[in-house]
C-alpha positions as CSV (number, residue, x, y, z in Angstrom):
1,X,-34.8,-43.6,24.1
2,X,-33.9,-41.3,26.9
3,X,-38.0,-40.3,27.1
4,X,-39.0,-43.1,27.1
5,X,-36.8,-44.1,30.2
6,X,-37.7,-41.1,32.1
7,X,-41.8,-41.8,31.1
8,X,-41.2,-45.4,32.8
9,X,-39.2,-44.2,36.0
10,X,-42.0,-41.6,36.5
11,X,-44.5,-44.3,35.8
12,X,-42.5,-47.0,38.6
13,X,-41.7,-43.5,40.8
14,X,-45.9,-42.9,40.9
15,X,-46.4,-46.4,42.0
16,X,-43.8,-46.9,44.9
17,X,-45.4,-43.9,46.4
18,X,-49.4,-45.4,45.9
19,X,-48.1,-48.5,47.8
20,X,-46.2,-46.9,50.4
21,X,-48.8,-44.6,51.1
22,X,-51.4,-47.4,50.9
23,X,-49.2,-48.9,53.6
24,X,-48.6,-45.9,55.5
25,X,-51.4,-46.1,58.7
26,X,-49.9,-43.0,60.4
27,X,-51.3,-39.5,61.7
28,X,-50.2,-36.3,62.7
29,X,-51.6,-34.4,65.4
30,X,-51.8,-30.8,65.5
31,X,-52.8,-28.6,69.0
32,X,-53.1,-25.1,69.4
33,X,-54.8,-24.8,72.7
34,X,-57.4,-24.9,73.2
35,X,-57.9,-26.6,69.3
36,X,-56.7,-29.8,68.4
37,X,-56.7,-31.1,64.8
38,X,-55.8,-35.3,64.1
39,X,-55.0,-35.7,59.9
40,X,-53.5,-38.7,58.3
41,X,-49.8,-38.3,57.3
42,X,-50.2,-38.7,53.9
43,X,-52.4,-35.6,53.8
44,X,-49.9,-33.7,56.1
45,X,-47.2,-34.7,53.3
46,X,-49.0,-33.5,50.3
47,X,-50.2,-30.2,51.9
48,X,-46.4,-29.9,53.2
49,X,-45.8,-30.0,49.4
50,X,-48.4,-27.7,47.8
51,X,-47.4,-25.5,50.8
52,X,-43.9,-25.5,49.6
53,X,-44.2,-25.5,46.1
54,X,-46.9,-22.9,46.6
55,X,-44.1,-20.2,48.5
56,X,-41.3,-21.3,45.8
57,X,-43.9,-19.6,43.3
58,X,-44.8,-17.0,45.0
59,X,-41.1,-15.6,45.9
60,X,-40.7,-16.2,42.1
61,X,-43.0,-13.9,41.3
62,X,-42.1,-11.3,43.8
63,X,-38.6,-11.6,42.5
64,X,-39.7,-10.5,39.0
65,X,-42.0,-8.4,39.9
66,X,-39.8,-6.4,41.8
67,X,-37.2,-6.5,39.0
68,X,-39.0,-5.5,36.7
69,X,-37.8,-2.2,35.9
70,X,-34.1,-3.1,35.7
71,X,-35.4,-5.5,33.2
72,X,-37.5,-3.5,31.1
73,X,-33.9,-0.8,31.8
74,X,-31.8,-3.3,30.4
75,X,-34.1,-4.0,27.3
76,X,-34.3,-0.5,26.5
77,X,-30.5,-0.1,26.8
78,X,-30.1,-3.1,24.5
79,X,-32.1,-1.6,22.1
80,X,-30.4,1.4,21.6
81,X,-27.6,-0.4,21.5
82,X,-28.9,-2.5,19.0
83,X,-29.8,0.6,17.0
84,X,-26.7,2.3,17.3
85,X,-24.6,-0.5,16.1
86,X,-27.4,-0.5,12.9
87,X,-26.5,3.3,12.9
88,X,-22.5,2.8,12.9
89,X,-22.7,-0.3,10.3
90,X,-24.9,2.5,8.6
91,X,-22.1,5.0,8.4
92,X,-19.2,2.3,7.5
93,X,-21.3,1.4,4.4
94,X,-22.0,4.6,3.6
95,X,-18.5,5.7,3.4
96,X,-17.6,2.4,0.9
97,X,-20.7,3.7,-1.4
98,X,-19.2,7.4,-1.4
99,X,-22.6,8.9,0.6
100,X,-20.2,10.9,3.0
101,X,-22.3,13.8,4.2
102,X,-24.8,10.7,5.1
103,X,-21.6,9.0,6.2
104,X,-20.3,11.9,8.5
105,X,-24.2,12.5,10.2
106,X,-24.6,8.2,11.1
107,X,-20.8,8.3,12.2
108,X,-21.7,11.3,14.7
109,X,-24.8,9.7,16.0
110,X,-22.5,6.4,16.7
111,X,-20.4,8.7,18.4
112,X,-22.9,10.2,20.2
113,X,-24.8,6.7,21.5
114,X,-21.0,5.5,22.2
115,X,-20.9,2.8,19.8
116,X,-17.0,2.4,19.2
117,X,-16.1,6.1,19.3
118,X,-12.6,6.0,18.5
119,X,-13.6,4.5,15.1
120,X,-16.9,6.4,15.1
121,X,-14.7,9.3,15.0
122,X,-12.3,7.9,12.4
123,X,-15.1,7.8,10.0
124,X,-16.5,10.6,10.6
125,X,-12.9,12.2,9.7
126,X,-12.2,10.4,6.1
127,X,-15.6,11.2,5.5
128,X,-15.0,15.3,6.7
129,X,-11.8,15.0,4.5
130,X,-13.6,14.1,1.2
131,X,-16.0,16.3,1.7
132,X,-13.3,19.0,1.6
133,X,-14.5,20.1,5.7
134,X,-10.6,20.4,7.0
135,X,-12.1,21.9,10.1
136,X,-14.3,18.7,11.2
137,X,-11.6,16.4,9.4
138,X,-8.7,17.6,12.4
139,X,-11.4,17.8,15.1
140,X,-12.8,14.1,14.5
141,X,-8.9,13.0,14.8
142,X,-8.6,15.1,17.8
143,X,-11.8,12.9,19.6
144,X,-10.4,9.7,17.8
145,X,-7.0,9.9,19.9
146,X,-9.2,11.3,23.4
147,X,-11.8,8.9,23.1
148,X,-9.7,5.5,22.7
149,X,-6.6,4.7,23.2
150,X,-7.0,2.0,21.1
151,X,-7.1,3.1,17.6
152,X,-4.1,5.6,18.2
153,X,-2.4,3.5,15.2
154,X,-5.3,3.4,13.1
155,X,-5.6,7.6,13.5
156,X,-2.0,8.4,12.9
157,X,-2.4,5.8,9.5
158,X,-5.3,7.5,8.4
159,X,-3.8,10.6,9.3
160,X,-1.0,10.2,6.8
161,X,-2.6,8.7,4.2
162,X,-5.0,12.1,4.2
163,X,-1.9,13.8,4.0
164,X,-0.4,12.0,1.2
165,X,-3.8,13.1,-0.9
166,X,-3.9,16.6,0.4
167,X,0.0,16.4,-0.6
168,X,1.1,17.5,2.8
169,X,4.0,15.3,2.6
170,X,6.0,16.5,5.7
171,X,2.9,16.1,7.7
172,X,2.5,12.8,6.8
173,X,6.0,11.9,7.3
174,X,5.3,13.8,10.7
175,X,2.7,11.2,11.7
176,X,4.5,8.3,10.4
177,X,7.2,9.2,12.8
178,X,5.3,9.3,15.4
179,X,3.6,6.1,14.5
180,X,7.4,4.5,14.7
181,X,8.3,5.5,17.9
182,X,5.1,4.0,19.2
183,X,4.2,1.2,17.6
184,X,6.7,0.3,15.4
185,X,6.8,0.1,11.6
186,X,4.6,-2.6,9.0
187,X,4.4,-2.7,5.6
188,X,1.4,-0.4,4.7
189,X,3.3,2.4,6.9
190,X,6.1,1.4,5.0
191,X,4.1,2.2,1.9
192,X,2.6,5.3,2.9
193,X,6.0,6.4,3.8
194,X,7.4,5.9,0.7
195,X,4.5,7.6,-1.2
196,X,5.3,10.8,1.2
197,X,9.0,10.7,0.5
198,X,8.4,10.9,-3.1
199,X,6.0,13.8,-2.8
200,X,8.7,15.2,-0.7
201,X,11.6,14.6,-2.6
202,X,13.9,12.5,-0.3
203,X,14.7,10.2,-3.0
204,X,17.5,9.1,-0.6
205,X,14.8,7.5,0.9
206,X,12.4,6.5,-2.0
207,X,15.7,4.1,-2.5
208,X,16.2,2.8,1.4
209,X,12.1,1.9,1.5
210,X,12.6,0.4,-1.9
211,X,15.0,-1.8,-0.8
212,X,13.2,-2.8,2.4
213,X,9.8,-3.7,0.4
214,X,11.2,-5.6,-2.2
215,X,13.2,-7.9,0.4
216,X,9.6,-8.5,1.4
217,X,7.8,-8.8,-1.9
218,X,5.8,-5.9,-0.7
219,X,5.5,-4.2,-4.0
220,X,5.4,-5.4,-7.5
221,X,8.3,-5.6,-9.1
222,X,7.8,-4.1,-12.1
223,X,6.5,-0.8,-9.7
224,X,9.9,-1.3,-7.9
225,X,11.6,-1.0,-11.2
226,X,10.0,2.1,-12.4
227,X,10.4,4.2,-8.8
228,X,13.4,3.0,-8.5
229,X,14.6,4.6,-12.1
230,X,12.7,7.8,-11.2
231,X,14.4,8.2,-7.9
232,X,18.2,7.5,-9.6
233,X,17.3,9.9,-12.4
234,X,16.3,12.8,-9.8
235,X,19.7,11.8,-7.9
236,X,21.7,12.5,-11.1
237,X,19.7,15.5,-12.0
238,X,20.4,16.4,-8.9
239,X,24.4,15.8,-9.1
240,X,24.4,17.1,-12.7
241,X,26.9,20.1,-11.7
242,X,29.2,18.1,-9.5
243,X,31.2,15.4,-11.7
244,X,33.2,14.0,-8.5
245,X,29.8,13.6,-6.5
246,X,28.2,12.4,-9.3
247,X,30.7,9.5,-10.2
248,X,30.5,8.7,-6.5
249,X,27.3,8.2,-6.6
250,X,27.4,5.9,-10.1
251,X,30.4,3.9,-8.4
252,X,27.7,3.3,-5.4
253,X,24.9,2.0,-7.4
254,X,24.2,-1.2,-7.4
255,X,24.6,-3.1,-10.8
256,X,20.8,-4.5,-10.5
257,X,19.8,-0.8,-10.5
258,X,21.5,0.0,-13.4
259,X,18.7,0.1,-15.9
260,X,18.9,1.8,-19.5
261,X,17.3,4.9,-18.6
262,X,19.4,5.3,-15.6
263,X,22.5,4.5,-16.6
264,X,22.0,6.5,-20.6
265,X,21.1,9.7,-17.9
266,X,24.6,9.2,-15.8
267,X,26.8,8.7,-18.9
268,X,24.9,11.6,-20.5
269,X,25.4,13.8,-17.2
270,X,29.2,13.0,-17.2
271,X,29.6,13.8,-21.0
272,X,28.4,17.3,-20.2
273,X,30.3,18.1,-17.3
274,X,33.5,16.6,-19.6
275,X,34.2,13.4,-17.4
276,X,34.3,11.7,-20.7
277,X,36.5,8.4,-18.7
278,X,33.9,7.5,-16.5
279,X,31.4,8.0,-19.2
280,X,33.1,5.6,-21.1
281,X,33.5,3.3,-18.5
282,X,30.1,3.7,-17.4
283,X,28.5,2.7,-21.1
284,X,31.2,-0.1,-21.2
285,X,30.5,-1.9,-17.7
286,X,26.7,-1.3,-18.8
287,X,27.0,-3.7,-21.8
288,X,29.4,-5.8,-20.1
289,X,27.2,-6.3,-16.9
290,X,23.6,-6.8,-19.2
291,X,22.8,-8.9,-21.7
292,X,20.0,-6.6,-22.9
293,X,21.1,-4.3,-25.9
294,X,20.6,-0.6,-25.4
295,X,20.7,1.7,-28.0
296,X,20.7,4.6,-26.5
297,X,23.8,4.2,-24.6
298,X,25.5,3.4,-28.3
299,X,24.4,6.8,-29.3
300,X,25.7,8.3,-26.5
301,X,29.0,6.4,-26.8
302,X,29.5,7.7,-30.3
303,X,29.0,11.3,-28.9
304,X,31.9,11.2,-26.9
305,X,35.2,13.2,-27.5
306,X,38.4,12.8,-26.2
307,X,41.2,11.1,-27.7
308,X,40.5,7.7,-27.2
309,X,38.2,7.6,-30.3
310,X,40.6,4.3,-31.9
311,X,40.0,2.4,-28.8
312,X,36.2,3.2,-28.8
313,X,36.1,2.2,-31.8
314,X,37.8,-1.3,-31.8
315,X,35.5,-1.6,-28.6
316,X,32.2,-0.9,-30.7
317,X,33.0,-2.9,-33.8
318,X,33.1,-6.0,-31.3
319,X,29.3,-5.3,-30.1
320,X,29.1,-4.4,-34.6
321,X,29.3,-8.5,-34.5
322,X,27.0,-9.1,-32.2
323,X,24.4,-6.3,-33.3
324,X,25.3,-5.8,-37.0
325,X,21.7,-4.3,-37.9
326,X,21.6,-1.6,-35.1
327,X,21.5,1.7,-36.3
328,X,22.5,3.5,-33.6
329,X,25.3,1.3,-33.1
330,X,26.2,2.0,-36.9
331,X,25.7,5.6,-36.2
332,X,27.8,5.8,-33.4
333,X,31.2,4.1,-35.2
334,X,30.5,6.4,-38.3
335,X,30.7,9.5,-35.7
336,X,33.6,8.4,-34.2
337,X,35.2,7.2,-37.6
338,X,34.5,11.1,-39.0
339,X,36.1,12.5,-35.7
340,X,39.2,10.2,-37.1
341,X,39.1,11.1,-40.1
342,X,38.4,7.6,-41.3
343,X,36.6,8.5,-44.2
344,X,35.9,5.4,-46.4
345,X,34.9,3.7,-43.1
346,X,32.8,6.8,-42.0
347,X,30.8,6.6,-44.8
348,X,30.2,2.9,-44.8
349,X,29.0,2.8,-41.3
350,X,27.0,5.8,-42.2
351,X,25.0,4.4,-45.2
352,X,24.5,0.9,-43.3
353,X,22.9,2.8,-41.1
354,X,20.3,4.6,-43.3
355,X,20.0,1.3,-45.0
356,X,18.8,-0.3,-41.2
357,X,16.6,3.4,-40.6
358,X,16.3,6.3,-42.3
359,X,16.4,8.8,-39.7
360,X,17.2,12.9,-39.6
361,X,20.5,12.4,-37.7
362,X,22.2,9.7,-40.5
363,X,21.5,12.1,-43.2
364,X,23.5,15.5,-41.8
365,X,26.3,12.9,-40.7
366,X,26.3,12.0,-44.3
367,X,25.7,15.5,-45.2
368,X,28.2,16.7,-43.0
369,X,30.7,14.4,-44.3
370,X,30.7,15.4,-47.7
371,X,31.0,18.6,-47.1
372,X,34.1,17.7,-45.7
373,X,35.1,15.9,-48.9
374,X,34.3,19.0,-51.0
375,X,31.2,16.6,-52.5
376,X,28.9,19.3,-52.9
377,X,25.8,18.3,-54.6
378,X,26.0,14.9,-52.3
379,X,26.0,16.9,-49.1
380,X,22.8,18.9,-50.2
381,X,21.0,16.0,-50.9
382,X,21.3,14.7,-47.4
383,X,20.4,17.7,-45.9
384,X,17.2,18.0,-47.6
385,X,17.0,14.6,-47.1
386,X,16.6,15.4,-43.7
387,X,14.7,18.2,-43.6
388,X,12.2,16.3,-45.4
389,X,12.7,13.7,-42.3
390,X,12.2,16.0,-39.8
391,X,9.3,18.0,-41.5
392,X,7.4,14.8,-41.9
């Protein structure tokens, strides 16, 4: 529609000029002594015109003419841009498809043409660093922090996480640090830190970046579990020889961190260094705060001496109700029953016990316990009972 407009304008434009210049009687006279020329205006018009329109083309092509060159400059320089950016997309997929010595030479030549050299250079480093070059890995992250400014973050990241794998962990907590004071903490520094703390040791602060990643769902949780236990267990390893420190630290622990591993370790830990109590309590407030049943705290509990076997063992026939098919439960009250000389009941618990599981350990309590009772013959037949158990 909008053609056909412009088609019929032209069209009306062409014949308002015919008629006016149809109309038009007028001259122009032109002297240049001692020459004198006399031509119709129309014709002065229209030359006017072609004169004009004739100079408008040829300052046009003067103009690119004379810039030329800078054009055929700025082509060329667009090319090798062109073919550097090829060259550094070149070394990025290299480095995904494991090529790195064909990943290190595209990265240089990016570098070279000065297609994004800070990252040119960060490439260039991972790829050093798998190719086991430790001298090119620490100069490319020299260049990378000279070159830009702007991937300072992105060096001192892949700075620590080459670290972590090289299991420098104190030089990756070094460049984490300096990350921080910089540009402040996120959650995959948060991640890499708590990878180098483990490597390190500092399961003080495994535990504090545990905490701070889970209240942000940065982990899963069944990883946050199983660090979590790890770094509690090193702790109490670590307190084994100090039973005031130690039940500081269990008095400290939060009761979702309290898991069966963790908490058997801690009451095992205090058994040895003879804090039988707060072993006791320990086991207790761990089947008082959970609703999950742990055997192995059972065993443990059934282990321990003192002289408050009665009251352990009114305690464990309550849980007997609720778990009356355990055997380490069963185990555990026939243990503490011997220790009382409760034999009748000792021996009850003892064979319910074998009748739930056969195991090594029910048989030389049984064994053990008729030896007691002079019953001989009885007593050897749980022992090699056992043996037989523990040989199979």
């Amino acid at each position: 529609m909008r053609a056909l407009f412009w088609i019929v304008a032209l069209f009306a434009l062409a014949v308002a000029l015919a008629l006016g210049a149809r109309a038009n009687d007028g001259y122009v006279l032109l002297v240049l002594p001692p020459w004198r020329a006399e031509v119709s205006l129309n014709l002065f018009l229209i030359a006017l015109l072609a004169l004009l329109l004739g100079a408008y083309a040829g300052l046009r092509v003067l103009g690119a003419t004379l810039a030329l060159p800078g054009r055929v400059s700025a082509y060329r320089a667009q090319r090798r841009r062109e073919r550097a950016a090829g060259v550094f997309q070149d070394a990025v997929r290299l480095l995904f498809e494991g090529r790195f010595g064909q990943a290190l030479k595209k990265a240089t030549e990016a570098h070279a043409a000065g297609t994004a050299p800070g990252l040119s250079a960060l490439i260039a480093a991972r790829a050093a660093q798998r190719m086991r070059e430790s001298g090119k890995q620490q100069g490319w992250l020299e260049r990378a922090k000279i070159d830009d400014p702007r991937t300072e973050a992105a060096t001192l990241m892949l700075e620590a996480e080459m670290m972590n794998e090289e299991r420098r962990f104190d030089a990756a907590l070094g460049a984490l640090e300096r990350l921080q004071q910089r540009h402040g903490r996120h959650i995959a520094a948060l991640r890499l830190e708590l990878r180098a703390r483990q490597g390190a040791g500092d399961w003080d602060g495994v535990l504090r970046l545990l905490r701070q990643l889970d209240k942000r769902d940065a982990l899963p949780p069944e990883l946050v579990r199983g660090v979590r236990a790890k770094a509690h267990l090193a702790n109490i390893e670590r307190l084994a020889g100090d039973a005031a420190q130690l039940a500081t630290y269990l008095r400290q622990l939060p009761d979702d961190e309290r898991g069966q591993g963790v908490a058997a370790a801690a009451a095992r830990a205090l058994a040895t260094l003879g804090a039988v109590p707060e072993a006791q309590r320990l086991i207790e407030s761990a089947f008082d705060a959970d609703d999950v049943w742990r055997p192995e705290l059972a065993e443990i509990y059934g282990r321990l001496a003192g002289s408050e076997q009665t009251a352990r063992i009114a305690r464990a026939e309550t849980w007997l109700r609720q778990h009356p098919d355990d055997a380490a439960l069963l185990l555990a009250l026939g243990r503490m029953c011997v220790r009382q000389r409760l034999w009748g009941k000792a021996q009850s618990y003892l064979e319910a016990a074998l009748s739930v599981e056969a195991s090594p350990a029910v048989h030389l309590e049984l064994a053990s316990l008729f030896d007691q009772l002079d019953k001989t013959d009885e007593a050897n037949r749980h022992y090699r009972a056992s043996a037989a158990l523990a040989g199979a």
